[in-house]
C-alpha positions in Angstrom: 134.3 39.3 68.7 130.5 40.0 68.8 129.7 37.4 71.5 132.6 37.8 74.2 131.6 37.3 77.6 128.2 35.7 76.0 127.0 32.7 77.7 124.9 30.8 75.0 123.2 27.4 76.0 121.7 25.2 72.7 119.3 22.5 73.0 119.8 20.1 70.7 123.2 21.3 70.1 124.3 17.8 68.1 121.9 18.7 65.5 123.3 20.1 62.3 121.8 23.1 63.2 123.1 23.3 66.9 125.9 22.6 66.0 126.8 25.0 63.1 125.2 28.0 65.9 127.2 26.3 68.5 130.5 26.8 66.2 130.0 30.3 65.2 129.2 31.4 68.8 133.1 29.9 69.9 134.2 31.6 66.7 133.0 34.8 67.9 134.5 34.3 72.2 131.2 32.8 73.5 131.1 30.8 76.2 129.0 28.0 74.6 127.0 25.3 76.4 125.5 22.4 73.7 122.8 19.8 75.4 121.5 16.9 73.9 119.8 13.5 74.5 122.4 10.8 73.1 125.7 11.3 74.9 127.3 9.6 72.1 126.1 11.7 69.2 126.8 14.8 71.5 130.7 13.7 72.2 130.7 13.3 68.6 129.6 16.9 68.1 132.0 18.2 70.4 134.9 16.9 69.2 134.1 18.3 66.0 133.8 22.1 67.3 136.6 24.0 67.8 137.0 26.5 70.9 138.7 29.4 69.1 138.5 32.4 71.5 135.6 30.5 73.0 134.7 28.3 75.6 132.6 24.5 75.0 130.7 22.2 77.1 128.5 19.7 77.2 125.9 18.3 78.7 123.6 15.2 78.5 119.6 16.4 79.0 115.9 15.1 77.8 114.0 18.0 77.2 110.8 16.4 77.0 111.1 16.5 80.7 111.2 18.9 82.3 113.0 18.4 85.7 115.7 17.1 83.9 115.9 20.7 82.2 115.8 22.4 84.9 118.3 20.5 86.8 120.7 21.1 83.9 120.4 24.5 83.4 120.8 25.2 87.1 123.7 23.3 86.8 125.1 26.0 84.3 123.5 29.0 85.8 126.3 27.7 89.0 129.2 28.2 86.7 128.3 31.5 85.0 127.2 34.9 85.8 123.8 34.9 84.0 122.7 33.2 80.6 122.6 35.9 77.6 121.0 33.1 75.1 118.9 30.3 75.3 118.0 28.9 72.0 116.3 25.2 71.2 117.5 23.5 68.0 116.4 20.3 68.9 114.1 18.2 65.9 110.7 16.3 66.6 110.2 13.6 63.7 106.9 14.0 62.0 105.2 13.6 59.1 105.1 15.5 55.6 102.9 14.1 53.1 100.1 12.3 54.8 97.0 14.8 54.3 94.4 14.5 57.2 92.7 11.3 56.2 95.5 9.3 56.4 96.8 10.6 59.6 96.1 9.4 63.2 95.7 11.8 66.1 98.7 10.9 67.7 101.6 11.4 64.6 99.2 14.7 63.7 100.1 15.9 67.5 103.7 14.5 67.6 105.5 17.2 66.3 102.8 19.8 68.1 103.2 18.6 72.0 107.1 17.4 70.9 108.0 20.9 69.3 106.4 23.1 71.9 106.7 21.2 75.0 110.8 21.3 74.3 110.5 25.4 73.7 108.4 25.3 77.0 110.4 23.9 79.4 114.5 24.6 77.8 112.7 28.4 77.7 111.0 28.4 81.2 114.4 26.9 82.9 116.5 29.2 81.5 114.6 33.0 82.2 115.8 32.7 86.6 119.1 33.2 85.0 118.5 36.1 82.6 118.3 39.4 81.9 119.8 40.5 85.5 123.3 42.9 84.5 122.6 42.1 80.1 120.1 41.9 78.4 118.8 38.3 77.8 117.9 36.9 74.2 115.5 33.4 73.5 115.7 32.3 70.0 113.4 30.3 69.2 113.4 28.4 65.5 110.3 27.4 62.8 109.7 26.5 59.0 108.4 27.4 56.3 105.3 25.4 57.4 103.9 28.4 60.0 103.8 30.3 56.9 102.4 28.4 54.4 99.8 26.0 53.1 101.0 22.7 51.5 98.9 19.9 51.9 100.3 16.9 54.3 102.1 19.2 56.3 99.4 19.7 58.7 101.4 18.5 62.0 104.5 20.8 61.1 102.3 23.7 60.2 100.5 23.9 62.8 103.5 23.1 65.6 105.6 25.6 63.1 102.8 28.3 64.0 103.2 27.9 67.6 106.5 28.8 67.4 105.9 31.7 66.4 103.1 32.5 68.4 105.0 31.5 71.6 107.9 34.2 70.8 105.7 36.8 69.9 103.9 36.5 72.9 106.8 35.6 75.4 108.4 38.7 73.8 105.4 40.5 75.0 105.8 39.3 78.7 110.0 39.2 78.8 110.5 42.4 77.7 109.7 44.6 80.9 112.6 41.8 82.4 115.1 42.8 79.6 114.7 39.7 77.9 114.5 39.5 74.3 112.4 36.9 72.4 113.4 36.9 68.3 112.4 33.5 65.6 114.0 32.4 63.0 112.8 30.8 60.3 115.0 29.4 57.4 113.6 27.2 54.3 115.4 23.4 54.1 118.8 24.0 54.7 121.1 23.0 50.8 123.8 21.0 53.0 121.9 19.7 56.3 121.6 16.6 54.7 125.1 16.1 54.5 125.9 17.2 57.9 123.3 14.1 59.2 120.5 16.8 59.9 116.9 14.2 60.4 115.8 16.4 57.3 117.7 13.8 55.0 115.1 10.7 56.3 112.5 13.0 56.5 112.7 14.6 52.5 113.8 11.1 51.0 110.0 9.8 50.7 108.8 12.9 48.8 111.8 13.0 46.8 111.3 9.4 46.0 107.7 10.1 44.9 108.8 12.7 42.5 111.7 10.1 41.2 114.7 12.3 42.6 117.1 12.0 45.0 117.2 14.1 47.8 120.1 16.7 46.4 117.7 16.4 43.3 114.5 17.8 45.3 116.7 20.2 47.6 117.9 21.6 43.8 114.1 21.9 42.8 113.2 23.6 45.7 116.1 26.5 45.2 114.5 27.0 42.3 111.3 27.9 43.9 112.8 30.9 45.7 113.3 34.0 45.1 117.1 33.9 45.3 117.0 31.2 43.2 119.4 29.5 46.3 118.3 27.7 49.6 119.8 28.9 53.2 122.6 27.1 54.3 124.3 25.9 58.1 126.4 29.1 58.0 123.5 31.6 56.4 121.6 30.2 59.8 124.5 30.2 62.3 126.1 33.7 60.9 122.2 34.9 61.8 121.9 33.7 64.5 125.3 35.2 65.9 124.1 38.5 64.6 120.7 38.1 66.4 122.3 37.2 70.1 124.8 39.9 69.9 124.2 43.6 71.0 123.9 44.9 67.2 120.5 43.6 67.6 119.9 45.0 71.2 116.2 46.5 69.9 114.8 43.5 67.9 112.2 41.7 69.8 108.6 39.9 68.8 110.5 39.4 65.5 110.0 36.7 63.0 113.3 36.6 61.0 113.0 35.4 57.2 115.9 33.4 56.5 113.7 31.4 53.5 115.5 32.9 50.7 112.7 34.4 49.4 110.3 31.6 49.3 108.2 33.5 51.9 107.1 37.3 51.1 107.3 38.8 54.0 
């Protein structure tokens, strides 16, 4: 049980991302809290998880604003002790393949102020909570995109950047208040898709272009790496456990390579 007596609050915890953390952390005796915007989708989510040695709630939150955040995470911080983890899996739509001629100011800054401004305030709630008895751990997520250069994905890229930026430099600021601050970065996930992840609409135009379906492209892509395999749900959610339990107690200011070897690190 690497996460007993962990409480662990996800943003965008319906996602297919938040939820496969959200599912590991249970596995493991976390006390897990999963947020989202659609109530519906998030009861959904739930009723799929199972509690194990854990515990699971829920709760409804918008965290594009941010009193609503902060409300809700107050809300927890009355139940619990102190937070151990804070992490934000919720998705921004954007655009990938429109190069900068074809793009608009606003859809170029959608995913940048959507991306950020979520990290910002689910990040900035959460820290009056942590860090007090155990040591504290935000874990923030990016792409490929802050890494690379691959023309129309100048939106992700750049918001994919300031993810990382934003850990190293939080992790620069929380550590003296024994809060870590660690990013993880995995390539397209092989069976998001299929577990309703966004990333199915959003890959389905340049698939199309290429005259493949998406399990087509995601197949291509594999073959690009270095492991000749993408990451999957449980390659990110088995990480992730690792990386909020106290096996990783001295890892801060850390980007994490989960991209199968598409990125050299």
């Amino acid at each position: 049980m690497l996460l007993s007596n962990k409480n662990i609050v996800i943003f965008g915890g319906s996602g297919a991302i938040g939820s496969a953390v959200a599912a590991a952390c249970l596995a493991e005796g976390a006390r897990v809290f999963i947020g989202a915007r659609d109530a519906q989708r998030l009861a959904a989510a739930a009723s799929l998880l199972d509690p194990g040695q854990g515990t699971l709630e829920t709760f409804v939150v918008d965290t594009q604003r941010s009193d609503v955040v902060t409300r809700s995470v107050a809300r927890i911080a009355a139940e619990v002790d102190e937070i151990d983890v804070v992490m934000d899996a919720t998705s921004v739509p954007h655009d990938q393949g429109s190069q900068i001629d074809a793009l608009d100011l606003g859809t170029f800054m959608e995913p940048v102020d959507g991306v950020l401004a979520s990290l910002f305030n689910t990040t900035k709630a959460a820290l009056p909570y942590m860090g007090k008895a155990r040591q504290g751990l935000v874990l923030t997520l990016t792409t490929p995109g802050g890494r690379t250069a691959v023309p129309g994905h100048l939106g992700n890229s750049v918001a994919s950047a300031g993810v990382e930026a934003f850990t190293r430099v939080l992790a620069a600021e929380l550590g003296p208040r024994n809060i870590r601050a660690v990013c993880l970065g995995p390539h397209a996930l092989a069976d998001a898709p299929k577990a309703g992840s966004y990333t199915a609409k959003l890959f389905a135009p340049k698939a199309a272009a290429m005259g493949m379906t998406v399990e087509e492209w995601l197949g291509a892509a594999a073959g690009t790496t270095m492991l000749g395999r993408l990451p999957t749900l449980k390659d990110v959610a088995e990480t992730a456990v690792f990386l909020m339990s106290d096996r990783s107690r001295a890892m801060t200011a850390a980007y994490v390579n989960l991209t199968s070897g598409m990125i050299a690190d």
